[in-house]
LUMTI-738835 format. One record per residue (C-alpha): x negated, y, z negated. Coordinates in steps of 0.5 Angstrom, whole numbers, padded with zeros to 4 digits, always signed. Example, Ala and Ser with C-alpha at 12.3 -4.5 7.8 and 13.67 -1.06 7.14 Angstrom:
-0025-0009-0016-0027-0002-0014
end
This chain:
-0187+0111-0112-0180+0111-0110-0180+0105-0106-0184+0101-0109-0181+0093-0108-0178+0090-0113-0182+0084-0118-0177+0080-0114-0178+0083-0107-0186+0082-0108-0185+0075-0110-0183+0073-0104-0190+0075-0101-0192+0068-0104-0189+0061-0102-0192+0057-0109-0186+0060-0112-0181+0056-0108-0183+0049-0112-0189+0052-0118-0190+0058-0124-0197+0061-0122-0199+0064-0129-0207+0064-0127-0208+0071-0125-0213+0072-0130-0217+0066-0126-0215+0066-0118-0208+0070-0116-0204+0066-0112-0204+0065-0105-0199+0071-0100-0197+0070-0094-0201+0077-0092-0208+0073-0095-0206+0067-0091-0206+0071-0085-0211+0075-0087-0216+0067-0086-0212+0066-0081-0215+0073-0077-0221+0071-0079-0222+0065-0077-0219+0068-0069-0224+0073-0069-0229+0067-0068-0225+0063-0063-0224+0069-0060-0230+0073-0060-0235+0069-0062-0240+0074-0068-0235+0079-0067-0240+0083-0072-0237+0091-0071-0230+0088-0073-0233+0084-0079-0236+0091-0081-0230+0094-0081-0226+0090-0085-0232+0090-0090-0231+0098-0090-0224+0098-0091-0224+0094-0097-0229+0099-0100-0225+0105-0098-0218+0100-0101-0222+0099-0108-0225+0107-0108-0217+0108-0108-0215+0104-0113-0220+0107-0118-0219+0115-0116-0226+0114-0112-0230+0116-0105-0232+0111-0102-0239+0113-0101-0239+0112-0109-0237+0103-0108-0242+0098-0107-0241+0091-0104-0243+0086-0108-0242+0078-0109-0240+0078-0116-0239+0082-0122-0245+0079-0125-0250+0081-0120-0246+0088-0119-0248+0089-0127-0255+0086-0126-0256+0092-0121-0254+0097-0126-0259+0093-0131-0264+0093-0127-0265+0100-0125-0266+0101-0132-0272+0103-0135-0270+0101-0142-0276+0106-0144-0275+0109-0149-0268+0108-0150-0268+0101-0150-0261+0099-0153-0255+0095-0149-0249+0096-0153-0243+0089-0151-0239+0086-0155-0238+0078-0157-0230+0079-0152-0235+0080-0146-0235+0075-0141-0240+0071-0142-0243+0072-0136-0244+0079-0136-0247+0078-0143-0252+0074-0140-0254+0079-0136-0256+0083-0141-0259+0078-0145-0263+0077-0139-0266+0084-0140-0270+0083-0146-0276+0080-0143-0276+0088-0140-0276+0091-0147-0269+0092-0148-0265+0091-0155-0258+0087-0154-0253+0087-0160-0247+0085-0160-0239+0088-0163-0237+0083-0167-0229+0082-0166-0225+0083-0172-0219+0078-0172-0219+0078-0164-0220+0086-0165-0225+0091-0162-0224+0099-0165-0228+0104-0162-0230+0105-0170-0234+0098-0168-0238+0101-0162-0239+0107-0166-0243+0104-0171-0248+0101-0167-0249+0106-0161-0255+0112-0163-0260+0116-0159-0263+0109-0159-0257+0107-0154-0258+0106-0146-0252+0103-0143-0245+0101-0147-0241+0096-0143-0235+0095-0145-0229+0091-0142-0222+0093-0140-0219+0087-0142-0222+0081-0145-0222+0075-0140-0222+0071-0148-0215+0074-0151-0213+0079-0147-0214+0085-0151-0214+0092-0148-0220+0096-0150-0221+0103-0151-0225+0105-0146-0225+0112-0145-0227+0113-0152-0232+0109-0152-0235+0111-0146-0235+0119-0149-0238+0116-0154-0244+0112-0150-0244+0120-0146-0244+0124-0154-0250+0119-0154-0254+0120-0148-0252+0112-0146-0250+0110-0140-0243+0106-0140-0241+0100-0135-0234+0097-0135-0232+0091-0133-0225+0091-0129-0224+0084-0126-0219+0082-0132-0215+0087-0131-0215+0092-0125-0209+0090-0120-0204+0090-0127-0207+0095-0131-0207+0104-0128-0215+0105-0128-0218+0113-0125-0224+0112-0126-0225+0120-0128-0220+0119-0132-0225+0114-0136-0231+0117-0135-0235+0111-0133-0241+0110-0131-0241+0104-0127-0235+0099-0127-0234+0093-0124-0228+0088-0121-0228+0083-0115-0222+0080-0112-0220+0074-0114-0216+0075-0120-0210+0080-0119-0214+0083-0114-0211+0077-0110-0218+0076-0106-0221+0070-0107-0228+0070-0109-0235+0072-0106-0233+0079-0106-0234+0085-0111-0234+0092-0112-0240+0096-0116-0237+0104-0117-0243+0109-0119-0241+0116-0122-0244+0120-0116-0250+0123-0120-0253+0117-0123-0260+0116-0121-0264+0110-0123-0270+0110-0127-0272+0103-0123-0271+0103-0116-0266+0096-0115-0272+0090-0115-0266+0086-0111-0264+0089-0105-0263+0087-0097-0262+0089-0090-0255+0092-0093-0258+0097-0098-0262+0101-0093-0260+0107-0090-0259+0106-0085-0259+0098-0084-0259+0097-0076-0265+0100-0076-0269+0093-0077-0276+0095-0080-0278+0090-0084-0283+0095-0086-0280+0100-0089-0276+0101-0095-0272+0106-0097-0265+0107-0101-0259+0111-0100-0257+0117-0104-0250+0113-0105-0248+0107-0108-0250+0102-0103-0257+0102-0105-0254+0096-0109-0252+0093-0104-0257+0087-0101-0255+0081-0096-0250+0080-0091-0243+0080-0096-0238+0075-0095-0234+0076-0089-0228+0073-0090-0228+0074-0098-0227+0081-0094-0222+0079-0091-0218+0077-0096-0219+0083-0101-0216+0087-0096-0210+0082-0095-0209+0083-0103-0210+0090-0104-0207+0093-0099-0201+0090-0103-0203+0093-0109-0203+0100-0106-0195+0099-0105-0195+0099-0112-0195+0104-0117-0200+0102-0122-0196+0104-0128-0190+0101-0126-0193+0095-0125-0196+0094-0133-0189+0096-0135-0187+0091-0133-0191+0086-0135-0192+0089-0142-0184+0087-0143-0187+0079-0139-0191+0078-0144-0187+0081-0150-0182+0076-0148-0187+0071-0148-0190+0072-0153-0184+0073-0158-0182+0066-0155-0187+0062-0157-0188+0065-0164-0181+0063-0166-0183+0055-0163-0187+0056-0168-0194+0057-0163-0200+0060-0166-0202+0066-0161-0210+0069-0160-0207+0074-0156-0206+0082-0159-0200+0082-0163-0199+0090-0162-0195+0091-0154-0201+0097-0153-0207+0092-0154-0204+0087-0150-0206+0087-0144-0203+0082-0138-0204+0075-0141-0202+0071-0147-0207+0068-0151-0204+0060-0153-0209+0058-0160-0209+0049-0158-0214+0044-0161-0214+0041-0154-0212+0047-0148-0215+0043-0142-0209+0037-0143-0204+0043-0145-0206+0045-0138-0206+0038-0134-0200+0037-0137-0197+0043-0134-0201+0043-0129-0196+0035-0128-0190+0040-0129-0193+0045-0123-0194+0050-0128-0201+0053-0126-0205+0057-0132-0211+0057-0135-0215+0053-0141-0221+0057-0144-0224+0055-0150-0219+0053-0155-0213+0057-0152-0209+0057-0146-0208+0063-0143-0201+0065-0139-0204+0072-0135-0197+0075-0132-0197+0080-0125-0192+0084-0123-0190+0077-0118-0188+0073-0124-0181+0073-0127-0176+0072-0133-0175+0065-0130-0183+0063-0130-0182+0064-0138-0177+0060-0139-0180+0055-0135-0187+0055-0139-0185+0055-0146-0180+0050-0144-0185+0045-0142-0190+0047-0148-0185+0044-0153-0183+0038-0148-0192+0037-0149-0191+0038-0157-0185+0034-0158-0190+0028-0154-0195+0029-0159
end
């Protein structure tokens, strides 16, 4: 993409750099100008229109059409769903977990997902879990508990914890080698990270467009690898998973061939709004550019605080670091205030404080943070 805009250029379509340093992507992006209008339009077509449902439709098809293109895929193969959560409980839920019982995760998961899978044993399914070594995950890991016994492998293409990458195409051929099905959890790198969906091989993949989609929540996308047929048809379902959802038959159920069968209520109209505000930024980026340039972000960054003298959780090696620099602290919610005092937005997880870079974020942002982290140090 030759005339992709610069991090510079790209910046300015976010008003919160004039007097802040957003580095919370891995929980909310921050605000654009486009997302501002987006709201803004949604909230017109209800002064104006009153319930003007044919013009909600169509920015809901056109965020599921933005997200198919995103990730190499039709959109015939995308389901809109609220949440991550409730697009992995479909996929779970439409499994049998007979004879094949297994699920496959590992303890980097977001919980929530894992929860859904835990959830799952009252169906007969068996969950076990990929322990991390020292923040790491391998395929070998994964290797030596998948088997013929093996349903469903969910694997993250990120860790939300640390910001590991994981090797996702290799664990999904080894879910494939095995007869198991593979899910992939996106949400904490689609936006920042190149994803084709055939290129990974996945089953299923879920992401929403809060996070460096640049939406704001109550919305995500389901992909289904055309093919996939369920062993149980989805016991959650709605007016929005039929065939033909205007036909109004509280009589009849039936479900698409596509990947809209997961599909259940009335999505949020204007979460729709909003990730199409933010993907139609992304599709002016390439991809690999954009994790290049946050790869050499989050080298800096890293480099920095380790000769402050800083503990990082984060993975050292440039490949398996994806968007975020994991910060090890006893009390990361205070961090996180104090920098919050500092208009420096980041994130407080557990016992680290995360820093998650976009392709928005700059070398001034680094100087920024580690200089407010050794200004709280020096107050301790």
């Amino acid at each position: 993409m030759t005339d992709q805009p610069s991090p510079a250029a790209f910046r300015a379509h976010f008003p919160a750099f004039a007097d802040s340093v957003h580095l919370a992507s891995c929980s909310q992006g921050a605000l654009s100008d486009a997302l501002a209008a987006e709201l803004f339009e949604f909230q017109h077509t209800i002064r104006e229109h009153g319930a003007p449902w044919d013009k909600w439709m169509v920015k809901v098809a056109e965020a599921r059409e933005l997200f198919a293109r995103l990730i190499g895929a039709d959109a015939d193969d995308i389901a809109v769903v609220p949440s991550a959560s409730e697009g992995a409980y479909q996929v779970a839920s439409t499994q049998a977990w007979s004879p094949r019982a297994g699920i496959v995760t590992t303890d980097l998961e977001f919980p929530s997902l894992g929860h859904v899978w835990l959830a799952q044993q009252g169906r007969g399914a068996d969950v076990q879990f990929v322990a991390h070594r020292d923040g790491l995950v391998d395929t070998e890991d994964y290797a030596a508990l998948i088997n013929e016994q093996t349903q469903l492998v969910s694997v993250p293409l990120v860790s939300y914890a640390n910001g590991l990458r994981f090797p996702v195409r290799e664990v999904a051929t080894l879910a494939r080698k095995n007869g198991a099905r593979s899910f992939v959890d996106a949400y904490q790198g689609l936006g920042v990270e190149p994803v084709d969906v055939a290129e990974l091989g996945c089953d299923y993949l879920v992401s929403g467009s809060l996070k460096y989609l640049l939406g704001i929540s109550g919305i995500a996308f389901l992909y289904v690898r055309p093919g996939v047929r369920d062993e149980v048809s989805p016991p959650l379902t709605g007016w929005f998973g039929r065939t033909n959802p205007f036909e109004f038959d509280p009589r009849h159920l039936d479900y698409p061939e596509h990947a809209r069968r997961f599909e259940t209520g009335t999505p949020s109209i204007p979460s729709a709004y909003g990730a199409v505000a933010g993907m139609k930024l992304l599709h002016q980026l390439d991809a690999h550019r954009v994790r290049d340039h946050i790869g050499a972000l989050t080298g800096q960054l890293q480099q920095r605080l380790l000769d402050a003298g800083e503990q990082l959780r984060s993975p050292l090696d440039d490949a398996r670091r994806g968007p975020l620099v994991a910060l090890a602290d006893r009390d990361p919610d205070a961090l996180a205030a104090f920098l919050a005092g500092r208009r420096i937005v980041c994130s407080a997880r557990g016992d680290v404080l995360r820093m998650s870079l976009h392709y928005y974020n700059v070398e001034s942002d680094l100087d920024a943070v580690v200089a407010a982290i050794a200004e709280y140090r020096a107050s301790q």
